[in-house]
C-alpha positions as CSV (number, residue, x, y, z in Angstrom):
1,X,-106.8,123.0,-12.8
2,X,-104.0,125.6,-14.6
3,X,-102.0,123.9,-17.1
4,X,-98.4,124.2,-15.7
5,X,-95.6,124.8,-18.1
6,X,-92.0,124.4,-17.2
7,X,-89.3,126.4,-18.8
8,X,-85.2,125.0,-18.7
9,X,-83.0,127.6,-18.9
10,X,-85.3,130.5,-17.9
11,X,-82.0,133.0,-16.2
12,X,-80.7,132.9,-19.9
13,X,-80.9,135.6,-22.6
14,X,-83.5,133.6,-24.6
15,X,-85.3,131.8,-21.6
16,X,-85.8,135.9,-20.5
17,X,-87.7,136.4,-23.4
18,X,-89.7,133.2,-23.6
19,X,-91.1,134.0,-20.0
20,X,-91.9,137.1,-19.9
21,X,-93.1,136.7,-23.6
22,X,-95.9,134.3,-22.0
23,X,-96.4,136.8,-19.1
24,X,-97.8,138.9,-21.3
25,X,-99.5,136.5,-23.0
26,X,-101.2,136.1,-19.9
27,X,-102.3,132.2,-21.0
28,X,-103.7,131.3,-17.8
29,X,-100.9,128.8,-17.4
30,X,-98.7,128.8,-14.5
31,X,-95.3,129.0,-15.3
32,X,-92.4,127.3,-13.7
33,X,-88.5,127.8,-14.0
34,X,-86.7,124.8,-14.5
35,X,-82.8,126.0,-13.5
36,X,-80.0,124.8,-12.2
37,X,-79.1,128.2,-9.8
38,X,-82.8,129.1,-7.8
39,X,-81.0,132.6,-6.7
40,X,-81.0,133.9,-10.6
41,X,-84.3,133.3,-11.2
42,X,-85.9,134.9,-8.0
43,X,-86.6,137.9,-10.0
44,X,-89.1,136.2,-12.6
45,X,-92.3,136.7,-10.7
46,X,-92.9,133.2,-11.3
47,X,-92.3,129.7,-9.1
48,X,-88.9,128.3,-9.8
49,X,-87.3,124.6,-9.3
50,X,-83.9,123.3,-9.2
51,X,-83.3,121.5,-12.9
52,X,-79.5,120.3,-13.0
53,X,-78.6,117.8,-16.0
54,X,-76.5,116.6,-14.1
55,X,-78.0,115.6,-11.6
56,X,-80.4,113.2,-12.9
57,X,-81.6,111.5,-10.1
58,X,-83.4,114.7,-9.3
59,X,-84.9,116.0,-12.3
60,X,-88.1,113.6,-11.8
61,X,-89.3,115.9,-9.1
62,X,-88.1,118.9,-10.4
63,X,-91.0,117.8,-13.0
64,X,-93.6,116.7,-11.1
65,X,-96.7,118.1,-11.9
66,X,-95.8,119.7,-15.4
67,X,-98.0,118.8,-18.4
68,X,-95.8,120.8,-21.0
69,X,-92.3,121.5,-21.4
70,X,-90.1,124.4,-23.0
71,X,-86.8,122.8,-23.4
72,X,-84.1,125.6,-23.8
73,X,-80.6,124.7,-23.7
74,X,-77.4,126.4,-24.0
75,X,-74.4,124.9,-26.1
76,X,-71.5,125.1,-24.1
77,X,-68.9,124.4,-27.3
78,X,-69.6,125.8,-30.3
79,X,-70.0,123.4,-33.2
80,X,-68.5,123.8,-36.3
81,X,-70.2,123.1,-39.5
């Protein structure tokens, strides 16, 4: 069986990169989008899940089934150092 990977923020500038970076890798993996709006990320060429953080009560079978995870999140404030 394919090692499944799952990707969060996948319809983002760096979550882009990071899939179609392992694409081209071409791993053997199957990838899956973890995101909270299905519609961006029908363009990926690869199988996409609803992942909302808020929304917890879903998220356990959003990931059922993946064995590794790519966790890429967004900062919504910027923090100041």
């Amino acid at each position: 069986m394919k090692m499944k990977i799952g990707i969060t923020g996948a319809t983002g500038l760096l979550g882009q990169l990071v899939v179609e970076k392992l694409k081209k890798k071409n791993t053997g993996a199957n990838l899956v989008a973890l995101v909270r709006n299905p519609a961006k990320a029908e363009g990926l060429g690869i199988e996409v899940r609803k992942f909302d953080y808020e929304q917890p009560e879903a998220l356990p079978e959003a990931l059922e089934g993946i064995d590794s995870l790519i966790f890429i999140k967004m900062l919504r404030k910027p923090i100041h150092l």
